[in-house]
Each structure stands twice: as C-alpha cells, then as structure tokens.
N, C-alpha and C positions, 0 to 999 in steps of 0.2 A: 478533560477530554479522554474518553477511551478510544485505544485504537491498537487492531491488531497491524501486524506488522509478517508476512508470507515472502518468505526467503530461502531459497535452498542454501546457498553458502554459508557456515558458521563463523567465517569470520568477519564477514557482513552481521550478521545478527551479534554477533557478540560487538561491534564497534555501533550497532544500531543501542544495546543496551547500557554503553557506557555512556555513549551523547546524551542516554535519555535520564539516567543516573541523578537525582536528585529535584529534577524535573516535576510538576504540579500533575504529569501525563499518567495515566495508568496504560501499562500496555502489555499485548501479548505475543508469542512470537509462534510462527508456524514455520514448519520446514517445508511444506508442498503445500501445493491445492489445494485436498482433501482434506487434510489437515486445517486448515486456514475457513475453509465453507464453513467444517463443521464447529471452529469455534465461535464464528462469526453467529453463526444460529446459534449457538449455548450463549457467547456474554453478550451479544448484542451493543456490536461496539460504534464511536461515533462517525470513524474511520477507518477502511482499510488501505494498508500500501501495501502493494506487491510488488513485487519481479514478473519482468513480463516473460522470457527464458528461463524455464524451470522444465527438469523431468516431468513427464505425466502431467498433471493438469498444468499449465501454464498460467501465466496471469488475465490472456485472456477469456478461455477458458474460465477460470474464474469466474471474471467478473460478469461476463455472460450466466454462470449458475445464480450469482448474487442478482442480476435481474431478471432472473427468472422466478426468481422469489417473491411475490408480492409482499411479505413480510419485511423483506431489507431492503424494498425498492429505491427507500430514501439513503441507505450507505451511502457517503462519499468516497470515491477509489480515487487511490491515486498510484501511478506506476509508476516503478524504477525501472530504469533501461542502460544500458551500457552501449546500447548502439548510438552512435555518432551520426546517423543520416538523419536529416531533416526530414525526411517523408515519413521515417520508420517514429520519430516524434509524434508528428502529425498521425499519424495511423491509432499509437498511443493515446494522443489527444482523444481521439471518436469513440477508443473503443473502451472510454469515463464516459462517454458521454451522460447525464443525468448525475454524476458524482462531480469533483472535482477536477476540473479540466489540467489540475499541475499535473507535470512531471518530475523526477529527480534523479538526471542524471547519475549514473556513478561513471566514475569513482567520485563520492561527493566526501565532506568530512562532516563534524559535526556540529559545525555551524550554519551550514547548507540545510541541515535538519532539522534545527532547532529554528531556522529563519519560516523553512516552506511550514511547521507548524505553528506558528505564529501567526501566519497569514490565513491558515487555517483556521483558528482560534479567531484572529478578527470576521471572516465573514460569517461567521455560523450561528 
C-alpha cells in the first residue's frame, strides 16, 4: 500500500517513519498541504493521512482540494487530530467522507498505526 503521510511537526513524522520502518508500506511524508496535494497528484498514492491543524492549508482544506480532483476522487483520507472533543471527531469523520471514515488520535504510538493500517489493508 502507498500512502502519503501530511504532518507539519517533525517529530511526528520522524516517529511516523520509524513505526513504518521495515514495514511491506511504501510511504511519503509532506510537511503542509501544498506539499502533501502536490505529491499526492505526482505518486498517486493508495492513502492519505493528514493532520487536521496545520499552518496554511490545513487537513481540511486538503481533503476538500483532493475532492475536488476528479482524478483522486477515489483517495482514501484519513485524519489525525489531537483534539479530544467528540464532536471535533465527528466533524473529522464527515469531512473523509467518501475516503476512510478512521481517525487517529494523537498522541498515538506505533502500534495504533500499524493497527489503523492493517484495517486499512483489510478493507481495500
């Protein structure tokens, strides 16, 4: 499974690339938005996870460009959030809607990541 990975903190991305570390995944890592769109349209990956709080483009943001895309209409998104409210969850939920409905909390570790791709890997 390809899958970009859109995070502004590096030490998130760096604990995102040791979890992923020997892993079957091929994966790519964006700092921002822009960054993250335009890899997503060059490798055409099978998933993306983002951060939904990010400078400048945001994750929603985002995933709104990716469906705007007839091209990547079928990407599955999935977001990470560090917010703790239920609703702000749920908000997250909708705004996959047509990707994958996870989320994954942080602080997660990297079992939590290696679990939520797996589950990936089974529906797809």
């Amino acid at each position: 499974m390809r899958i970009v990975f859109c995070e502004d903190e590096p030490t998130i991305r760096r604990l995102i690339g040791l979890s992923l570390r020997g892993s079957a995944h091929e994966f790519r890592m964006a700092a921002d938005g822009n960054e993250a769109l335009d890899l997503v349209r060059r490798w055409r990956p099978d998933v993306l996870i983002t951060d939904v709080a990010m400078p400048g483009m945001d994750g929603r943001q985002l995933a709104a460009a990716v469906r705007a895309d007839a091209a990547l209409g079928d990407l599955r998104i999935v977001f990470m959030t560090a917010s703790a409210r239920d609703e702000a969850a749920g908000e997250v939920e909708a705004a996959g809607a047509g990707g994958a409905p996870d989320h994954l909390r942080k602080p997660f570790g990297p079992a939590a990541l290696r679990s939520l791709l797996a589950l990936i890997d089974e529906g797809a």
